[in-house]
C-alpha positions in Angstrom: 164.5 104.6 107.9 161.6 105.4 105.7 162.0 105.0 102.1 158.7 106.6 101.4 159.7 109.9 100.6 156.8 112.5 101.3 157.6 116.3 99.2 156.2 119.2 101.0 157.1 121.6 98.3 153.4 122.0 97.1 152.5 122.6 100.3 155.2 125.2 101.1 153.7 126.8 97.8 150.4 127.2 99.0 151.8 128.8 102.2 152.2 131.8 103.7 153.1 133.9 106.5 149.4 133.7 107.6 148.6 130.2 106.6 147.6 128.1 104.1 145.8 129.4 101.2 142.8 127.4 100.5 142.7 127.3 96.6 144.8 127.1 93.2 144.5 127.8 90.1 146.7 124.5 88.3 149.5 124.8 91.2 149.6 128.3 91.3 147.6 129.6 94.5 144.5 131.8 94.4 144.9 134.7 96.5 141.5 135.7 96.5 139.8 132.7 97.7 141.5 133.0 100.9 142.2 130.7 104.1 140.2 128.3 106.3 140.8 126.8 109.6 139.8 123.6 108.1 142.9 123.6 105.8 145.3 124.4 108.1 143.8 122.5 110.8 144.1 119.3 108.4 147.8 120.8 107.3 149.0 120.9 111.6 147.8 117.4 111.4 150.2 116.0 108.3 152.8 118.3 109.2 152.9 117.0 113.5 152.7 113.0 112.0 155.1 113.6 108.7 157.9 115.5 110.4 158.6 112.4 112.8 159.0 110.4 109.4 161.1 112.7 107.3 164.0 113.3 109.4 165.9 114.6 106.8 162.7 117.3 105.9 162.0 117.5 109.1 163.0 121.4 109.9 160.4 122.0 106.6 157.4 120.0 108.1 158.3 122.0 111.4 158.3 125.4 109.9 155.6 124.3 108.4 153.4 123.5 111.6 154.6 126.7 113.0 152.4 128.8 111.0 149.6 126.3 110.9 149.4 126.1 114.7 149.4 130.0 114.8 147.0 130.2 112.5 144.8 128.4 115.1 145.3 130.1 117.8 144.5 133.5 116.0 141.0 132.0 114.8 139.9 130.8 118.0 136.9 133.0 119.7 137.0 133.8 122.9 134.0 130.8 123.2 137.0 128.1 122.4 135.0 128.1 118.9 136.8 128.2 115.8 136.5 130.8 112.7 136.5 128.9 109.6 136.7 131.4 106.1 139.3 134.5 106.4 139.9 136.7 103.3 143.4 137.1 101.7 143.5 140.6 103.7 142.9 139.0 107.3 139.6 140.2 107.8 136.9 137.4 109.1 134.0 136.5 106.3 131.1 136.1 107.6 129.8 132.5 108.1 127.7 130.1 110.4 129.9 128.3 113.3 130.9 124.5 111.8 130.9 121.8 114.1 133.2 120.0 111.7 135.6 122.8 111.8 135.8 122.9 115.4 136.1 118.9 115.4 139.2 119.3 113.2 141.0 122.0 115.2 140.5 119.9 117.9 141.8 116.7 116.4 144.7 118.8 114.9 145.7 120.2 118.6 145.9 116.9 119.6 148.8 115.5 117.4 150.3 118.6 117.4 150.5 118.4 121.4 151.4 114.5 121.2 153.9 114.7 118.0 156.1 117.9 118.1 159.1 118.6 119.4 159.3 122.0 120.7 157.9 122.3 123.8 156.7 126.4 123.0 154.3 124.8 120.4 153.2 121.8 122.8 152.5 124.5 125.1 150.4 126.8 122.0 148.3 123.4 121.3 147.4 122.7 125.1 146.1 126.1 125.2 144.1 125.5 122.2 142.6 122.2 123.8 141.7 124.1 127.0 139.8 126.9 125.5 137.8 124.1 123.3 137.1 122.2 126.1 133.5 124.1 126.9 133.2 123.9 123.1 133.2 120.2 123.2 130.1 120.0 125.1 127.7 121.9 122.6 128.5 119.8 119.5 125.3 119.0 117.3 126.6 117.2 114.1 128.0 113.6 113.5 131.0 114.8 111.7 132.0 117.1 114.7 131.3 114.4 117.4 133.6 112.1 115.1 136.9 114.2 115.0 136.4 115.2 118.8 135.6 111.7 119.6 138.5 110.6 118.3 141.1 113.5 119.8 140.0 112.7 123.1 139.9 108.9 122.5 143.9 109.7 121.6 144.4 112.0 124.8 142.8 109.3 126.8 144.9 106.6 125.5 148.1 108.2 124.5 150.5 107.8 127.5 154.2 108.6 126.4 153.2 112.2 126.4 152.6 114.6 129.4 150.9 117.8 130.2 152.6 120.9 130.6 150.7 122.8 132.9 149.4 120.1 135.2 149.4 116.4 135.5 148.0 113.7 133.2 145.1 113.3 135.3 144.3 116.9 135.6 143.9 117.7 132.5 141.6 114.8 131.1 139.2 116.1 134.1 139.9 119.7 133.0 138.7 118.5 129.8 135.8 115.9 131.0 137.6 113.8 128.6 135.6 110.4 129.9 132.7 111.8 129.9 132.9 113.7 126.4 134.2 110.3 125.1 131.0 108.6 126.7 128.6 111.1 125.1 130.2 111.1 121.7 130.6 107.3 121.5 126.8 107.0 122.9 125.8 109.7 120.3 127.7 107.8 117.4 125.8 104.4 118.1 122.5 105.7 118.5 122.9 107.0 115.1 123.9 103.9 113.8 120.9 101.9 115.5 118.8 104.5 114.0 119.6 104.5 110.7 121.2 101.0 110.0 119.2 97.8 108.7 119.8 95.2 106.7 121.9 96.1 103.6 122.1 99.2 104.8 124.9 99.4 107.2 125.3 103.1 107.8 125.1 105.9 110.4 122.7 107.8 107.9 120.2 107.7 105.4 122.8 108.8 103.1 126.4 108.8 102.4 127.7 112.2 101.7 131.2 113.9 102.7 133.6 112.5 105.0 132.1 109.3 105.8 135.5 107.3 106.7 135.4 109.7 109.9 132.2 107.4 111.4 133.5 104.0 111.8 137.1 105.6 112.3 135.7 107.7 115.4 134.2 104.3 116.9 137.8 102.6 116.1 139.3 105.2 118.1 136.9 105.5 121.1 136.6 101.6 121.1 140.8 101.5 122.2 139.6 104.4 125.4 136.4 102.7 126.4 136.9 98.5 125.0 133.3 98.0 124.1 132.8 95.5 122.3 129.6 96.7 121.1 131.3 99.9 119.5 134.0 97.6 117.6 131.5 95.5 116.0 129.6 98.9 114.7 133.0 100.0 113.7 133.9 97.5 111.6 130.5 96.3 110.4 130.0 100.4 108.9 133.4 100.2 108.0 133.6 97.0 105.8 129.9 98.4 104.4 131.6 101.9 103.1 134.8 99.5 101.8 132.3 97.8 99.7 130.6 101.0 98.7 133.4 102.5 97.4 135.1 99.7 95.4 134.7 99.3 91.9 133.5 96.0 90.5 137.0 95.8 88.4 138.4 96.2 92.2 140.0 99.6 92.4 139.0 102.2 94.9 135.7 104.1 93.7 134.6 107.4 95.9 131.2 108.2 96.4 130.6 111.2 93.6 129.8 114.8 95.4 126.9 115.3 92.1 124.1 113.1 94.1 125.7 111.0 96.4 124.5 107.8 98.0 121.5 106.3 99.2 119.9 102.8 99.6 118.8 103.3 95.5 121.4 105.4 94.1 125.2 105.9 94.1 126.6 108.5 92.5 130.2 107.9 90.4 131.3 111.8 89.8 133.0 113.5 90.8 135.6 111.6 93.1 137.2 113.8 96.0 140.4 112.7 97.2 139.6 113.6 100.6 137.0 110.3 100.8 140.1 108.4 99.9 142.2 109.7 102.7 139.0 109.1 104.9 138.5 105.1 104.0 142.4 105.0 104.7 142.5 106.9 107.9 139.2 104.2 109.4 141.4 101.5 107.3 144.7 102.5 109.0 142.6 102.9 112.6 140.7 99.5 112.2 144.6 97.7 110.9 145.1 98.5 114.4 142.8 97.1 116.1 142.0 94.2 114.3 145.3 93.5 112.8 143.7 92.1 109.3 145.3 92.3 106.2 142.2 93.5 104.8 142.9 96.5 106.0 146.1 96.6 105.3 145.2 95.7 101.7 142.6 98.5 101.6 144.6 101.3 102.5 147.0 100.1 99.6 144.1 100.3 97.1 143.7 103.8 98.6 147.4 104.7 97.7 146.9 103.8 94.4 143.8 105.8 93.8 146.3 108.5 93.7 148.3 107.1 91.8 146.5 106.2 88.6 143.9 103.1 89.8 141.2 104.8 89.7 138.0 104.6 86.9 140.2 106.5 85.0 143.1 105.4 85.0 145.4 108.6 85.5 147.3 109.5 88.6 146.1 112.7 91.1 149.0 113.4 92.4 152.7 114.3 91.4 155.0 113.0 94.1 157.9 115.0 92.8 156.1 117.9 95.0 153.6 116.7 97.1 150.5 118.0 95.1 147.5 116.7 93.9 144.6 117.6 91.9 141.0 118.9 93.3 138.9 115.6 91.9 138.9 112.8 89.1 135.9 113.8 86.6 134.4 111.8 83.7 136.7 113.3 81.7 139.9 113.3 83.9 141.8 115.1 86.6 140.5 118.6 88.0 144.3 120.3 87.0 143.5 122.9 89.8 145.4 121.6 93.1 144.1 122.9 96.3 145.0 122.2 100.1 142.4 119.9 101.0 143.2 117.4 98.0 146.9 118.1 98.7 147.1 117.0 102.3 144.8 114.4 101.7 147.4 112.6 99.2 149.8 113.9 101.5 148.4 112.0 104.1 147.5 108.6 102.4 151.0 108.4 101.6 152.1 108.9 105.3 150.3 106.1 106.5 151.2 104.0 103.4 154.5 104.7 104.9 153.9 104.3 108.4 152.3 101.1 107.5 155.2 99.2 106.0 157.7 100.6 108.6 157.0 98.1 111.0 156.1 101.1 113.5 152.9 99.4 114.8 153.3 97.6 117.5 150.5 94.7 118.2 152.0 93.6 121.0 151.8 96.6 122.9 148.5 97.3 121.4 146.8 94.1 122.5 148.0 95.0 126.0 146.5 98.2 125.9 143.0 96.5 124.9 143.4 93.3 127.7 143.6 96.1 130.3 140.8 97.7 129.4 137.7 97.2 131.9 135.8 95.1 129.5 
């Protein structure tokens, strides 16, 4: 039994009967800023992994997905692309096509296929992954690569679940999963040999938004494909970000969205929680593989961000519902509490949870690697 007990009230706040509003004002939601697929791509996602943890909240999570998952479905284009900003009325705002928000979509279909339940919403999230699957082959953009490389790396090793509409088999070639996996991995490392040198250990010239996705990708495709090769850049860029983001005193210390980082410069302010879930997510992925307590160590440190060690010294998030504030600033907490900073403590928490539970097996896991064709 899990006695980590993960509160979806905020969340149920922010929703609605078309999705999950995309800002607040304190906890209160903000009508008028509307929706995004990337918010309730990254809600489908908690909700699918949470629900099989919070068996007495489960029915909550599930509702929950429901309208996440339909939310989905109604902003994918007839391409298998994915509209990302919707007004409060339902009507489409303009925008260029994200290669991130189709990554996410993606990666959300995926554990919602894998994780629930209900066979009808299975059913709604292999139709999702089909439509994408043309999609999948026009990415341009590292973050987008990263989220698809790591669904199909899942779908390629995830074997307890089956197709609906056709056998296992079938549907990776329907989606060319091996050789989307191939591409992406290939696509990954070349931007690593491009950019990285020594004391720089990095996929880019800078460090921006999101950057736990990179080495968590290569985790991910490293259990499909065994390369040794893309382990070592995963947890070389990995252990490099770790360091990055840890402040002298120890605790966990994002990257600041007001400059950044580069081989010169790192910026302190402001501190998104959504780089914290990142590091945990390639921290929880690389735990896996590796098995080190490092990991397990740094994705503890992560928690705590949350939870008031941080440069500050004052907790994000409010466990009694589930919430937590947009950023940590020089002069506190952003009081506002969106969806993105929400699900990310949401999520932290989750595999906090799932990491003392004792649900990871290594055994299995190690024979899973040995039979890959090194």
């Amino acid at each position: 039994m899990n006695s980590y007990r993960i509160c979806p009230r905020h969340l149920e706040r922010m929703t609605d009967d078309t999705g999950l509003l995309e800002h607040a004002l304190g906890s209160v939601p903000r009508r008028q800023e509307g929706y995004t697929t990337d918010d309730n791509a990254r809600a489908l996602w908690a909700c699918s992994v949470i629900q099989r943890m919070e068996p007495d909240a489960s029915e909550r999570w599930l509702k929950l997905a429901d309208i996440y998952l339909a939310f989905l479905l109604w902003l994918q284009k007839e391409d298998g692309t994915f509209h990302n900003n919707v007004a409060y009325d339902r009507s489409p705002e303009p925008e260029t096509a994200s290669d991130d928000c189709h990554g996410r979509a993606v990666w959300a279909a995926v554990n919602a296929w894998a994780e629930l339940p209900d066979e009808g919403s299975r059913w709604a999230a292999e139709t999702i992954l089909l439509r994408s699957a043309a999609a999948a082959q026009q990415l341009q953009f590292p973050r987008g690569w990263a989220y698809t490389l790591a669904a199909y790396s899942r779908l390629w090793t995830v074997e307890e679940c089956y197709p609906l509409r056709m056998t296992r088999p079938e549907l990776l070639e329907k989606l060319q999963a091996w050789t989307v996996i191939e591409r992406l991995e290939g696509n990954l490392m070349d931007l690593y040999s491009t950019s990285a040198e020594p004391g720089w250990h990095w996929f880019e010239p800078q460090m921006t938004y999101g950057n736990g996705v990179l080495p968590w990708a290569l985790y991910s495709s490293y259990q499909a494909t065994g390369r040794e090769t893309v382990r070592r850049v995963a947890k070389e860029s990995l252990d490099f970000l770790a360091e990055q983001m840890t402040a002298k005193e120890g605790w966990i210390r994002p990257i600041g969205n007001r400059g950044w980082a580069d081989r010169g410069h790192r910026s302190q302010w402001d501190q998104q929680p959504l780089e914290v879930m990142k590091l945990a997510l390639a921290a929880m992925e690389a735990y896996r593989v590796e098995g080190s307590q490092e990991y397990k160590e740094l994705i503890r440190r992560c928690r705590e961000w949350f939870h008031g060690e941080n440069d500050c010294r004052r907790p994000l998030a409010d466990p009694s519902d589930g919430s937590c504030c947009d950023g940590l600033t020089p002069n506190g907490p952003n009081r506002n509490k969106g969806a993105e900073s929400t699900i990310s403590f949401l999520m932290t928490e989750y595999m906090y949870a799932e990491l003392n539970s004792g649900q990871i097996d290594f055994e299995k896991r190690v024979e899973v690697l040995e039979n890959l064709n090194l």
